[in-house]
N, C-alpha and C positions, 0 to 999 in steps of 0.2 A: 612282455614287450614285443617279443616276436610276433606273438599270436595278433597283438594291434596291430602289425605292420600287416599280417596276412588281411585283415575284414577291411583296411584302409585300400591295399590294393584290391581285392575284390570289387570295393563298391566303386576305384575311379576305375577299372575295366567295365565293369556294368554301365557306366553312365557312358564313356568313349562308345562303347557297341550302340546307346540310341540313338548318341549324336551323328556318328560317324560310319553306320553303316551300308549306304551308299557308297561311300568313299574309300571305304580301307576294306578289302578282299580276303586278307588273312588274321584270322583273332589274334596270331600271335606276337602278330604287331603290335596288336592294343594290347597285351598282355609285357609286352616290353615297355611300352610306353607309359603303362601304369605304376609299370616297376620302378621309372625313373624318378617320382615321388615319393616311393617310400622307401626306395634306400638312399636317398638325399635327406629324409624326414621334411618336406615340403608339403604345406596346405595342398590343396587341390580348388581352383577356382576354374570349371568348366569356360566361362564367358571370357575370363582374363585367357585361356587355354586356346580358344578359337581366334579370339583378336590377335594374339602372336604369330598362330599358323596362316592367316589372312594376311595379316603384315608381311609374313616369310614369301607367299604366293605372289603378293602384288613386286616386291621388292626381287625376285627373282627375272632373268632372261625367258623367255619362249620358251625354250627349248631346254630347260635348266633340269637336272633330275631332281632340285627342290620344289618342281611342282609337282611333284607325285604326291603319295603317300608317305613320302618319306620327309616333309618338312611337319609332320605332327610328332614324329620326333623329335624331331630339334626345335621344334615349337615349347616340348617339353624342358628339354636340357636347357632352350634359354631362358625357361621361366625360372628355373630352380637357381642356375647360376648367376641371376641378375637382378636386381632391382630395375633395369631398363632397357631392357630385351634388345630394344631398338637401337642401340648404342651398341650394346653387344653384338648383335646380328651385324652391324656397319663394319665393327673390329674383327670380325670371322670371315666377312668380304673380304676386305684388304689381307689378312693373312695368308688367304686362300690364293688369294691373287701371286702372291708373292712367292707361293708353293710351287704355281705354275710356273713363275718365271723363271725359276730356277731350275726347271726342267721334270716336275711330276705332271701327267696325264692328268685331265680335265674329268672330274669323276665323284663318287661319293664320296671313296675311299679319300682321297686327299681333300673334302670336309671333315671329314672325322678326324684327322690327320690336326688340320688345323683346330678344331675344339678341341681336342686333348690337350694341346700346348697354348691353350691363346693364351699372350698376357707373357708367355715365357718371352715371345720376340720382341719386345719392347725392350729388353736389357742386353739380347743376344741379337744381334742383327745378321748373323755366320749362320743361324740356325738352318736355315730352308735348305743352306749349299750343304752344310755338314749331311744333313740328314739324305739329302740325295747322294750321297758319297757314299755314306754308310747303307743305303737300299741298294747298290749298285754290288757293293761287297758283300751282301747278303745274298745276291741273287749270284754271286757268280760262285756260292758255297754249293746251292741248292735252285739251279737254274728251272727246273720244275714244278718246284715248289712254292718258288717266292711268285708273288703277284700283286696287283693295286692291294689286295685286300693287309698285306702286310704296308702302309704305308705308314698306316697308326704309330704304329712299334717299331716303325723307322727315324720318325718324328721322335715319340719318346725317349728312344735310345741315345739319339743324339744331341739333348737335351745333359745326357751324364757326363759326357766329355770322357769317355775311359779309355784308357789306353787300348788297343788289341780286344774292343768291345765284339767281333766278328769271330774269332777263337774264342771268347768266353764264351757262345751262345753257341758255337759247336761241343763246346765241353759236356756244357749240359744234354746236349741234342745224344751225342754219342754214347755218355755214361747213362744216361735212363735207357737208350736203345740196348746195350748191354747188358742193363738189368730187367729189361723183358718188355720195354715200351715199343710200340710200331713205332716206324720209320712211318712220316707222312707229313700233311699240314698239322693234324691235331699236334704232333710233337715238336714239333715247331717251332709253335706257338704257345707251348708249355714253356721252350727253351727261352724265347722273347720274354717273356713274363717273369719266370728266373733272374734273369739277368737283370730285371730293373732292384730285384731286391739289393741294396746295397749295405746294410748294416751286418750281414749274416756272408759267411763264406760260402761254397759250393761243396763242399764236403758235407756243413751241417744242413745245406738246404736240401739236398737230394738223398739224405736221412731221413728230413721229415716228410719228404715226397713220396719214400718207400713204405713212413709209418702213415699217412694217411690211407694211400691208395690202399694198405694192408686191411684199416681198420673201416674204412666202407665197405668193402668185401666181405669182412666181417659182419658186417650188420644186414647182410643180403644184399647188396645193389650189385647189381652185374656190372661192372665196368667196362669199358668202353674209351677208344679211342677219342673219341666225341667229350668226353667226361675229363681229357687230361688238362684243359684251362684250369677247371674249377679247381683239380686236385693240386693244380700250382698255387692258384689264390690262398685257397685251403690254408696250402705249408706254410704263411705267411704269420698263420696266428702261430703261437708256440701252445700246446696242449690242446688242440682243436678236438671239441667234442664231437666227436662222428656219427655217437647217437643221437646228438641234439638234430643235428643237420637230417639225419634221416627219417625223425618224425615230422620235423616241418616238409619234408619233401612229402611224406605218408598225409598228410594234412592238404598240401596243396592237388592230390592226386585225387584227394575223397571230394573234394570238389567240383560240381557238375559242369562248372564253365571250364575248367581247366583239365578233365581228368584224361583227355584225350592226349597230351602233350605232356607228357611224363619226361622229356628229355628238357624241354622246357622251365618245366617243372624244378629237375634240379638245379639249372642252373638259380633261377631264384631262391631256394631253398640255400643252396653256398651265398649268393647273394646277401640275401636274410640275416644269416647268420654272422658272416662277416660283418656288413656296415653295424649290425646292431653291438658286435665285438669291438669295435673303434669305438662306438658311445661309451662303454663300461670297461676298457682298460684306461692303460698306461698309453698303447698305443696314440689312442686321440692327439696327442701334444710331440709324436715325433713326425718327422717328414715321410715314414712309409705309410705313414696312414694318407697322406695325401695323393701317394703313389697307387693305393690299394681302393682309394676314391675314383682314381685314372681308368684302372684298370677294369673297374666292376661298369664304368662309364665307357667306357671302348667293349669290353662284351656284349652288351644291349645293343649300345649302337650298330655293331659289326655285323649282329646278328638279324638285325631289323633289317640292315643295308644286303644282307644275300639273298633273305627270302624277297627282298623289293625288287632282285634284278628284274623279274618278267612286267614287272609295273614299270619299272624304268626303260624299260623296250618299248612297251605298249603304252604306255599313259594312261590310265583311265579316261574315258569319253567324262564319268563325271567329274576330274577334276579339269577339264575346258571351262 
């Protein structure tokens, strides 16, 4: 099953790089963007793929950072999420809109911010203010550290209504630091991603945080502060195979379009493994698995949206 997901995304990167090579500077954007079909398990229709990102450009302001490079992503995510893109993309306006009014900066981040939650603010209308509430008490734990790019998992957080959600997410931060994680964004962001887990306490999840990280290590992967998203997704499964994960990583590395971006690499590889773990458990039918859908959706994107900062400075002359 894995193995179909790896030849499916191969061949819709193959086909992005002939379309799209004028236009998009970094493969590993196409490499994200590819990704966003197969761990959705989503056809790939090239033509349908370009009418959305054309729809996204025309339907965009001047000066919009959706006319970069960066609305082939979301070109993506709306194909996958909708039957009508176009409807969708109107509903991602208006939320967005409403992001800003509430007082988040004008940015990529507070898009991604709004697709991770669309569809939540139609039954929550408090959503936009809570969530700037909660980014404000976030930033005033770790004033350095917090930035637009946390806006995602400010949005999401405040989605759970939890009491003392700003101490819970120091909990996490402080106890892996103790147990031997950097201080930094990577942990952070580990700590964010913890915290949406709601089924499982913080004792059992920063157990299974210590046995995955142990048993990658184990199988040779150097770790890496960069590597501690994945290892929180990871903990999400219960008995997560570490060796599955690291032959599909060994597989996407022996590949020539991809073998240069090994960091890349693994995130797709936990990717992989993960959504195709929602297909064949239990999981599928409870509400983390739609968390862990969030989440795998907010790492692409987030990651697509840093390396696009210098596009979003400079705009490509060809997308004029």
């Amino acid at each position: 099953m894995i193995q179909d997901q790896i030849d499916q995304y191969e061949f819709i990167y193959t086909t992005l790089k002939k379309r799209l090579r004028w236009q998009v500077s970094d493969q590993r954007a196409l490499m994200l963007t590819a990704s966003i079909y197969c761990t959705n398990d989503h056809a790939f229709d090239v033509e349908r793929f370009m009418e959305i990102s054309e729809m996204i450009k025309k339907e965009t302001g001047m000066f919009s950072h959706l006319k970069t490079q960066l609305r082939f992503s979301f070109a993506a995510l709306l194909d996958v999420k909708s039957e009508d893109p176009r409807l969708q993309f109107e509903r991602l306006q208006a939320l967005y809109d409403r992001l800003i009014e509430a007082g988040f900066k004008r940015g990529i981040f507070t898009h991604l911010a709004a697709l991770a939650v669309l569809g939540e603010e139609e039954t929550d209308s408090s959503l936009p203010e809570r969530a700037l509430a909660l980014y404000k008490r976030m930033a005033k734990e770790h004033l350095f550290l917090t930035g637009h790019s946390d806006y995602p998992f400010a949005v999401l957080l405040a989605t759970k209504e939890q009491e003392n959600i700003v101490s819970y997410i120091e909990s996490f931060y402080d106890q892996l630091n103790h147990e031997g994680f950097r201080k930094g964004n990577d942990l952070q962001t580990m700590s964010h991603i913890l915290s949406l887990q709601e089924e499982e306490g913080p004792e059992a999840l920063i157990s299974r945080v210590l046995g995955v990280y142990d048993a990658l290590r184990s199988e040779g992967i150097r770790m890496k502060p960069a590597y501690y998203p994945q290892v929180a997704l990871l903990s999400f499964v219960k008995d997560a195979d570490c060796g599955r994960v690291r032959s599909v990583w060994d597989n996407l590395n022996r590949i020539k379009a991809f073998r240069w971006h090994k960091d890349v690499n693994f995130m797709m590889a936990v990717n992989f493994y993960v959504s195709n773990h929602l297909e064949d458990s239990s999981l599928a039918t409870t509400s983390l698995s739609t968390t862990i859908e969030t989440l795998i959706q907010a790492q692409q994107t987030a990651m697509i949206a840093t390396m696009s900062a210098s596009a979003v400075a400079t705009s490509s002359s060809n997308d004029s």
